[in-house]
N, C-alpha and C positions, 0 to 999 in steps of 0.2 A: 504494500500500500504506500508506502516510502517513495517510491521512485514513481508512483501515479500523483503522488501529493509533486515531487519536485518540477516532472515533465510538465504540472499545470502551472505551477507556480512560474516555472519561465515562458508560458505560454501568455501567461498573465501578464508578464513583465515587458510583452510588447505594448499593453495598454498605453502605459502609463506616458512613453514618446509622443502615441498618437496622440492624447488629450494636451500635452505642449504644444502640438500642433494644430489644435484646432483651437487653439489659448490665441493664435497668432492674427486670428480675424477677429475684430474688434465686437462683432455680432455673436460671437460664440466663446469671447473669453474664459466669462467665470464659467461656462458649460464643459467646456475645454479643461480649467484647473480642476473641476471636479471631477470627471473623469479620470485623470493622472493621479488625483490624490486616492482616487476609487481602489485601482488598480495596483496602486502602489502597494497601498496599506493591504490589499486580498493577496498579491503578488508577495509578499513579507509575510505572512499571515501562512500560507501554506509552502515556504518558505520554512520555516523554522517549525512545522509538522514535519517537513521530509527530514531534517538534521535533528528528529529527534533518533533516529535509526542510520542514517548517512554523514561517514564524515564530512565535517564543515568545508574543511578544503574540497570535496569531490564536490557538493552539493552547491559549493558555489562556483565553482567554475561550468558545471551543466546548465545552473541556472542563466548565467549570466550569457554561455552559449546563446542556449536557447534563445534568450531576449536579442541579441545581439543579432542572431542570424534572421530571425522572424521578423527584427523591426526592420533589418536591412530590403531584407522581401517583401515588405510593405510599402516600403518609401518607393521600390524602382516599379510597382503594378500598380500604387494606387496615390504617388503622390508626384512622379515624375521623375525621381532622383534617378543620375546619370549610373551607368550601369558598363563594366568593362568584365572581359574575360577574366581579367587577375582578380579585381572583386568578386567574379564566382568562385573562382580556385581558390580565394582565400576565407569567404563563404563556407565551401564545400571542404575545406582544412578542418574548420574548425567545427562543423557538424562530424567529421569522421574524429575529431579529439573528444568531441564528447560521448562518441558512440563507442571511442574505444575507455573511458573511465566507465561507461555501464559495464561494459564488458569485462574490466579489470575487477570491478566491485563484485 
């Protein structure tokens, strides 16, 4: 259940980007902070459920994968951000680092 709590919790942790980003339109500010602050605090929240069973070091670097890689797949299909081979390969690096600490654990 550990590692269903972690995979969310960084799934979560794309939120929180997006609501700084939609903080950026003047019409959607505080709609925008509160989503970031939503997400934050659910993202932390099942967070510190997965590290009651996963070490701290594996579980923050999964998480932080995770968020890393999913906010970066968000920004280049749904917000425009420029997009290069080396940014997939190193993308795709750091999805196979985190596939290999499941693995290792």
């Amino acid at each position: 259940m550990s590692w269903f709590y972690l995979i969310f919790a960084g799934l979560l942790e794309i939120g929180w980007p997006i609501g700084l980003k939609m903080s950026q339109d003047p019409a959607s500010r505080w709609s925008g902070i509160l989503v970031a602050v939503v997400f934050m605090t659910l993202s932390g929240v099942f967070l510190w459920l997965a590290q009651r069973q996963i070490p701290m070091g594996i579980a923050y670097a999964v998480w932080t994968g995770i968020g890393a890689a999913g906010t970066f797949m968000v920004g280049v299909l749904y917000y425009g951000d420029p997009a290069s081979l080396a940014k997939y390969v190193g993308i795709a690096l750091i999805v196979a680092g985190v596939a290999t600490l499941k693995l290792a654990h």
